[in-house]
N, C-alpha and C positions, 0 to 999 in steps of 0.2 A: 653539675653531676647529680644524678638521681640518687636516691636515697632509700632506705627499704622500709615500706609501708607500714606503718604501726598498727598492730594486730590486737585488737581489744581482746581480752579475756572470757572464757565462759560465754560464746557464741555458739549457736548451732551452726550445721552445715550451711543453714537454709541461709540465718543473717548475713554468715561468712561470706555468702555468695554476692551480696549484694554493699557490705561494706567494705571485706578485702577481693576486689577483682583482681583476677588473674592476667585476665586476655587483656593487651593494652588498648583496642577501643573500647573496652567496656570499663577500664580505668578511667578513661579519659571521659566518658558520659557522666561519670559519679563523681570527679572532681568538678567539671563544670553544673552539674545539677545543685551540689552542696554550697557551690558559691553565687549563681544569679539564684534559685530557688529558696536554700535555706537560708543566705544571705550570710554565711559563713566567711570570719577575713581569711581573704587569699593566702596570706603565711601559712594559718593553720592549716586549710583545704590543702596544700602545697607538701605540706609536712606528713598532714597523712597519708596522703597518695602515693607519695615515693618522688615527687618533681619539686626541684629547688624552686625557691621565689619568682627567679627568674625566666626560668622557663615555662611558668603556670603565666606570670601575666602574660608572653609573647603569644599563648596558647588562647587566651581567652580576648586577644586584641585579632587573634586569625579567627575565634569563630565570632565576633560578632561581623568582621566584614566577609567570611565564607564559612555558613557554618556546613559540616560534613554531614552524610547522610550515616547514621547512625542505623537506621530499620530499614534499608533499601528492599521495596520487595524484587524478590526473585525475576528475572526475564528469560521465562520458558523459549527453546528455539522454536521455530517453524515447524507445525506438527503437518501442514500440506506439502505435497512432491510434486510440485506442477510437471516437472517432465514423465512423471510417471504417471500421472492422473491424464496428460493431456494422450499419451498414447496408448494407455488400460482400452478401452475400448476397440482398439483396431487389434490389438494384440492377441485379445481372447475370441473376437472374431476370426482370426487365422487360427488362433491353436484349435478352433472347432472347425477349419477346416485340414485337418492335421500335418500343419506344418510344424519342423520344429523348432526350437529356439532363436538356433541360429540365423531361420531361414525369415524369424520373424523379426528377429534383429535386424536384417538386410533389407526386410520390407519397408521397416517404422524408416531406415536412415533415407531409402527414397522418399518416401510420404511427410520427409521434412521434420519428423520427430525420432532423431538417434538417442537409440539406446542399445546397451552393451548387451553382450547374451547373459551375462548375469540379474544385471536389473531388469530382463523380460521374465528370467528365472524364477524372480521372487514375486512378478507381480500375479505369474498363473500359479504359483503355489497359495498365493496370498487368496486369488479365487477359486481352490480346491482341482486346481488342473493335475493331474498325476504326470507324471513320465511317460511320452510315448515308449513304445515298442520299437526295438531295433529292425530297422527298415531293409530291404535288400535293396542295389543300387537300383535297379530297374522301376523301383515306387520313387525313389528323391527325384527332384525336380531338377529337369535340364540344366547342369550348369560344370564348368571347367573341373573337372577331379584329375588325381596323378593316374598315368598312362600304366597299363600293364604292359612291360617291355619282355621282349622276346627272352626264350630259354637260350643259354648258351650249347650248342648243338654243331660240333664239327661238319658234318652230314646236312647241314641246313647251310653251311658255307656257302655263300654264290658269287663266280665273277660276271654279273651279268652286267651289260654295261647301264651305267650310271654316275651321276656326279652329284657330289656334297663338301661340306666344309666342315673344317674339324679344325679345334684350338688345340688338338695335342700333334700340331704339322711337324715341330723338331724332331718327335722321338722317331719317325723314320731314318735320321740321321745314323739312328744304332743300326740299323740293319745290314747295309753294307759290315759291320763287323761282327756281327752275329752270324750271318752267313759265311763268312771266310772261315772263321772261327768253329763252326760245325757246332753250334750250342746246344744244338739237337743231341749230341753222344752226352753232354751232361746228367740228362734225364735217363736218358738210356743206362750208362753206368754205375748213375747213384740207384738205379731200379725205382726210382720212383712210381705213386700208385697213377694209376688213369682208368678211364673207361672208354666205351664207344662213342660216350658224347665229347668228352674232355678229356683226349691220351695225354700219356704224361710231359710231353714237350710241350703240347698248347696249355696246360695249367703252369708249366714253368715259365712260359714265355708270357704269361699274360700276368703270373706275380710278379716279374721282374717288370713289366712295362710302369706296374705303380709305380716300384722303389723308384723308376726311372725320370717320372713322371712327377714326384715329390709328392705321393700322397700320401697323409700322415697318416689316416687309421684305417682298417679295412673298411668301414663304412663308411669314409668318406670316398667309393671309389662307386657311389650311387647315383652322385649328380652325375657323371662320369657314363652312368650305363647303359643311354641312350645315343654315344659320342659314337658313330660309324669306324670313325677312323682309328680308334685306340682297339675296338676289335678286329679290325683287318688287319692290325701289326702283330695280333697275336695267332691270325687265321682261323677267327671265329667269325661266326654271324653274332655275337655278342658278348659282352663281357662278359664275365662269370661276376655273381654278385655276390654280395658280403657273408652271407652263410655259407657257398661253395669255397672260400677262400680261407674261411676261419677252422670248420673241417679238412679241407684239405692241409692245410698246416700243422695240424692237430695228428695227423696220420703221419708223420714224417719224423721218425727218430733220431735220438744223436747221431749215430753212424751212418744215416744217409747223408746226414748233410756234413758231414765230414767228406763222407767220397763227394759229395758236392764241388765242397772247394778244393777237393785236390784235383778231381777231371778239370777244373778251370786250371790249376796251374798245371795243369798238361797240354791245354789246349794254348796257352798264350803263352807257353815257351820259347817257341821263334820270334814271339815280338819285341821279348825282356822288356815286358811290362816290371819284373823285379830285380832289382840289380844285383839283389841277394848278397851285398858288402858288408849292410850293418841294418839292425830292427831295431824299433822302438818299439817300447812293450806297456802297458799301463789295463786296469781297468776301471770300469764304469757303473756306476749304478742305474739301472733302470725302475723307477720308482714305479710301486704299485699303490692307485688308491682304493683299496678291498678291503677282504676280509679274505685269508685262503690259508689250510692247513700247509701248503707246500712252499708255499711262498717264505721267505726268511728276513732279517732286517739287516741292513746292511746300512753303511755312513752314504747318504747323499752327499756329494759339497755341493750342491747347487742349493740346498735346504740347510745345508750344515746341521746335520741330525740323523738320526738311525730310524729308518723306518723301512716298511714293505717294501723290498725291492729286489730285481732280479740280477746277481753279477754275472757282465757280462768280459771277457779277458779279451784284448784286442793287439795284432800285432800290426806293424805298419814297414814298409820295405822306407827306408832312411831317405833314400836317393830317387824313387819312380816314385814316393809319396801315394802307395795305393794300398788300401788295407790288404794284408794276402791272408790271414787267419784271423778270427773268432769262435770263440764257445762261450754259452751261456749255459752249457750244461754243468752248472759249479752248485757245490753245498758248501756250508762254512764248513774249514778245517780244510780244503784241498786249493785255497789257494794260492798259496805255497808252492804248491807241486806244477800247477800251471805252465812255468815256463820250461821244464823238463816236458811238459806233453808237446809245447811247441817242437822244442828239441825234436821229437820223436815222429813228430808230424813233418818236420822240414826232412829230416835225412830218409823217410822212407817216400817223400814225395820227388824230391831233387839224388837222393843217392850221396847227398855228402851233407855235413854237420855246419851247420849255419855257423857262419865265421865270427860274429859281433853282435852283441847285445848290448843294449842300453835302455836302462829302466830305473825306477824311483826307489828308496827305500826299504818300502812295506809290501813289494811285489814279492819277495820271497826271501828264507831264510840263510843265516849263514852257511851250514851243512850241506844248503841245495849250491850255493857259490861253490864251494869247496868240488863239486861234483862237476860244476861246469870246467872249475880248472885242469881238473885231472883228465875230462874228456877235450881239453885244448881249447876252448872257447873263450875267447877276448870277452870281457863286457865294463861296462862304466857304471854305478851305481851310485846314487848318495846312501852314507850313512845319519843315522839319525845322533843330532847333535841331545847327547846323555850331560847332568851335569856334571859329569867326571871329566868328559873331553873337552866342555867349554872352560873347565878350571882349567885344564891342562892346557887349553892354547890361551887364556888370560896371560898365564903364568912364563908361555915362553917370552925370551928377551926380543927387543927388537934387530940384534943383529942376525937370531935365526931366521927371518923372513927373506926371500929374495923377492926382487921384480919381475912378472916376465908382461909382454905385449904380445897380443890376442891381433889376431890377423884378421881381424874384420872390420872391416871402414865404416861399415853403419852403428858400430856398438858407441854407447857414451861411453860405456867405462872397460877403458882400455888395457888396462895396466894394473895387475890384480899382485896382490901381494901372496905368495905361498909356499907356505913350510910342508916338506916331506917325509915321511918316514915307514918304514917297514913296519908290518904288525902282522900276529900271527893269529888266523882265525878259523875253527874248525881243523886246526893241526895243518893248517895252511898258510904260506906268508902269500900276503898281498903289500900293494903301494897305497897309501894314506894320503890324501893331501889334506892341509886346512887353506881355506880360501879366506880372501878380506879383498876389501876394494871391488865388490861384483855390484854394489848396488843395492847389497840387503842390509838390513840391520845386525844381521846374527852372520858369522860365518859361515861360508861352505865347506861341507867334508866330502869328500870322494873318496872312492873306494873301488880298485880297476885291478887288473891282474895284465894289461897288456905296456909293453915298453915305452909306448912314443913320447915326447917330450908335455911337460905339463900344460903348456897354452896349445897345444893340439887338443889334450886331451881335454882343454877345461871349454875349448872352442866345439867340442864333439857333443858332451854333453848339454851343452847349449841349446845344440841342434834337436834336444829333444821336445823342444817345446812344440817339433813341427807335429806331433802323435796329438798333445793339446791343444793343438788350430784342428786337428782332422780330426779330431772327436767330440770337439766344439761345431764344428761344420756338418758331423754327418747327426749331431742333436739337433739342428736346426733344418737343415734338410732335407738329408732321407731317415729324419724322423728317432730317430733310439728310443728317445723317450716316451714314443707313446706307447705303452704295451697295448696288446692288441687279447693279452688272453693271460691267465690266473697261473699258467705253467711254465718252466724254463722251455720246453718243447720249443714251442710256438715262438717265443723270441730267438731263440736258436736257428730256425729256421729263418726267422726275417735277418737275424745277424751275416747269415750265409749267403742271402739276398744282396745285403749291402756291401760282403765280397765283390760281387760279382759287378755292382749296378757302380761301384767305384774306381773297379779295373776301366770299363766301360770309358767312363767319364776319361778316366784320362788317356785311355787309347784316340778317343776323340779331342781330346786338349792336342794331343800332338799333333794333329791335323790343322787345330786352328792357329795361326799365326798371333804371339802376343799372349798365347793363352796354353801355355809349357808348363805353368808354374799355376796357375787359377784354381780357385777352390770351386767344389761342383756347381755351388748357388751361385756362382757368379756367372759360370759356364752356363745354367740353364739360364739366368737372367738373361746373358746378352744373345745366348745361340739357339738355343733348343727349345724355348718358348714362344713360340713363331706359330700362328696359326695357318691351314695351307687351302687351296681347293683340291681335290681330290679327284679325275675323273677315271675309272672304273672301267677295265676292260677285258676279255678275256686272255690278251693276249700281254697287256702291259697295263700297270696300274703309273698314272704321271700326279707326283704330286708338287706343286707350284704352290710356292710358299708367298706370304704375302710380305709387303716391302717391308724391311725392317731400320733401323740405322745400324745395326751391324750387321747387315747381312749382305755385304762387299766382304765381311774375313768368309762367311759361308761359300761366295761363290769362288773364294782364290782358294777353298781347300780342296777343288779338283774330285769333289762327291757329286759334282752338280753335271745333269747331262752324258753320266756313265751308268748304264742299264746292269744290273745284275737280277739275275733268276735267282726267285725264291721259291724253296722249296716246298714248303705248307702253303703257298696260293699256285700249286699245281705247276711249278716252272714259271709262272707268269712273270715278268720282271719289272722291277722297279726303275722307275726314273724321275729324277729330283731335276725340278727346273723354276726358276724367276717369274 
């Protein structure tokens, strides 16, 4: 063990420097100098230095067989750039014939000496090259650039004959239900805006081909705007591109898109797309990553944190599993009131008061309960376990619990234990249950105001997890979370979209055999992502999908080989064929 160096007295800085060293090779230089040099015995040298005996001679037996380099000079790197020296001269021979960087980068990588456009960068700056001048296309030199694609322009529409291929062959699949369906009066009803070039059914039919299509941002619908066939679905001669779509949604207020989705549930009435028995209710955050005065923070759980985001309320039919309401027209402090707007929204769409609700805790307040019972409305809710009710069900004995068995063969836990009692809340009595044996670590508490026995009731609420797969499934495939724009507006409107693009999906689910109960990513996985050929006529457009391995359930659902007139390609008709 080292020792602390003994420090002689009444030195200067200067001696200091050279008798007590600091840095340990510069200790280790002056203990071996004091001992081969001054000839000094090793104990002492050892003593003063700060290293026991023992480790000064191990010290001085390593430098006589390796002694260390103590003055190493310095080794400067490589002050020449052979790849930059060997191509300087062809470089600045092109930049004096004024090509630019890029063009001279691409020259050096044929002429066998690459280099990046940065390293051409530094070498014509390094010999006084300035920056060209921004060129017009017609001076750069002949080579592959992006395509200027057509305006989208109703009036430019043509069914002249032709044939192409297109990878968006499935979404023809909607049309047949679009057209029965008259999705035309949507537009019309809600008064949507349009002009000469883009009336307002062809902007509606050509936003909804995205949500249909799984595109997640409006600019991603660019690779997209050269695709023939995604504009003949909407009866353009072209997509509309991402600034027409971002504006046009921008124009569209709360209460159009509210008449939105009530003309759709006008229109898919005869097909009880909703079964209208019971809702699941919940909402979502749409996270913003900006900066925006209007925007507000809100709890992510996908973040687990509060930050920019847009809430968006979402209701889901229990039983047809298809969303029939959204708004994102919410500020903090009205989301509470939310399921009273639903309320109001169901009975002036349908003419009677939605019979069953089922929703989570923090969806709304006890006062707003109190209002649903007095206007006769079932609902299921959890309550939030407080430590006053976890003392209270600690506390009960075990003979208050009974058993009941849950009537579902797929559950592991079957046989839940639960105590019940009456409580009074907001000058209201409801049924209380406390739950154990579900599977959780903490108790269940429920909170219901309708009669039926408790493993019905704890088997209902169950069922709500189906709104968490369909709110999980429309983040991932038609998108929620990407916002597209800094205002509740404009996700309101895409919310309204994904009404529509989910009734869709599963009016087509019921057509496919096996696929009654399938989530939409799975439905476009195995159906609707088929690319097709496409031959173009004025009298019938046939679109012939190419072979798929599921596309035996597409030709048993009876779509394939039955022409139908469409009405934006001028009566011309459609036919789906192998």
């Amino acid at each position: 063990m080292a020792v602390a160096i003994r420090e002689p007295k009444s030195l200067t800085w200067c001696q200091r420097f050279f008798t007590v060293p600091r840095l340990p090779r510069q200790r280790m230089y002056e203990a071996l100098r004091a001992y081969f040099v001054e000839g000094r015995p090793s104990g002492k040298v050892a003593a003063a230095f700060g290293y026991t005996a023992a480790s000064f001679r191990v010290l001085c037996h390593q430098f006589r067989r390796d002694p260390p380099e103590f003055f190493a000079a310095p080794r400067p790197g490589p002050r020449l750039q052979p790849r930059k020296s060997a191509a300087r001269d062809l470089a600045v021979k092109l930049r004096k014939q004024n090509h630019s960087i890029y063009e001279i980068s691409a020259a050096l990588k044929e002429a066998g000496h690459p280099l990046s456009s940065t390293a051409v960068r530094e070498v014509l700056r390094e010999e006084g090259f300035a920056r060209l001048p921004r060129r017009l296309d017609e001076e750069r030199l002949a080579e592959p650039r992006p395509t200027v694609e057509a305006v989208a322009d109703v009036r430019q529409f043509s069914l002249d004959a032709r044939s192409f291929t297109t990878p968006c062959g499935g979404l023809f699949l909607f049309l047949p239900d679009l057209v029965r369906l008259q999705i035309d009066k949507v537009a019309a009803s809600a008064q949507f805006p349009g002009s000469r070039m883009i009336p307002a059914a062809h902007a509606l039919r050509a936003s909804l081909a995205l949500k249909l299509w799984s595109i997640e941002r409006k600019s991603h619908v660019m690779p997209l705007a050269a695709d023939e066939g995604l504009a003949l679905f909407s009866g353009l001669n072209a997509t509309p591109k991402r600034s027409y779509l971002s504006e046009y949604s921008s124009r569209l207020s709360h209460a159009k898109t509210m008449k939105l989705i009530a003309t759709w549930h006008d229109l898919v009435a005869g097909d009880k797309l909703f079964d209208a028995e019971s809702f699941n209710h919940d909402f979502h955050s749409v996270p913003y990553y900006g900066e925006h005065p209007v925007v507000q923070r809100h709890y992510v759980s996908s973040r687990s944190r509060r930050q920019l985001s847009v809430l968006v309320f979402a209701a889901q039919d229990a039983e047809g599993r298809a969303f029939c309401y959204t708004n994102a027209d919410l500020r903090k402090g009205e989301e509470s009131d939310e399921i009273l707007r639903f309320v109001d929204f169901w009975t002036r769409t349908h003419g009677a008061l939605p019979p069953h609700l089922v929703f989570d805790s923090r969806l709304t307040t006890y006062d707003n309960l109190a209002k649903l019972d007095q206007m006769g409305i079932l609902f299921i809710t959890l309550r939030r376990r407080s430590p006053k009710l976890l003392q209270e069900i600690a506390n009960l004995p075990r003979s208050a619990w009974r058993q009941v068995e849950l009537d579902v063969p797929t559950r592991k836990f079957k046989t839940p234990r639960v105590y019940e009692q009456q409580v009074v809340l907001a000058a209201r009595s409801f049924r209380q249950f406390y739950i154990q044996d579900l599977g959780h670590d903490e108790p269940t508490i429920l909170l219901t105001n309708e009669p039926r026995t408790p493993a019905k009731i704890i088997t209902r609420y169950a069922q709500r997890m189906l709104i968490e797969n369909a709110l999980s499934d429309a983040v991932r495939f038609f998108h929620m979370d990407a916002l597209s724009s800094a205002v509740g507006m404009k996700v309101d409107f895409d919310m309204g979209l994904m009404v529509l693009a989910s009734g869709l999906y599963r009016l087509l689910a019921r057509r496919m055999r096996g696929y009654s109960d399938a989530q939409a990513r799975r439905i476009f996985r195995d159906l609707v992502d088929i690319p097709a050929d496409i031959n173009v006529t004025p009298e019938e457009i046939v679109v012939g999908f190419h072979r798929r391995a599921h596309l035996p359930i597409v030709v048993a659902s009876g779509l394939l080989n039955t022409p139908v007139a469409i009405p934006w390609w001028r009566g011309a008709r459609l036919r789906l064929v192998t």
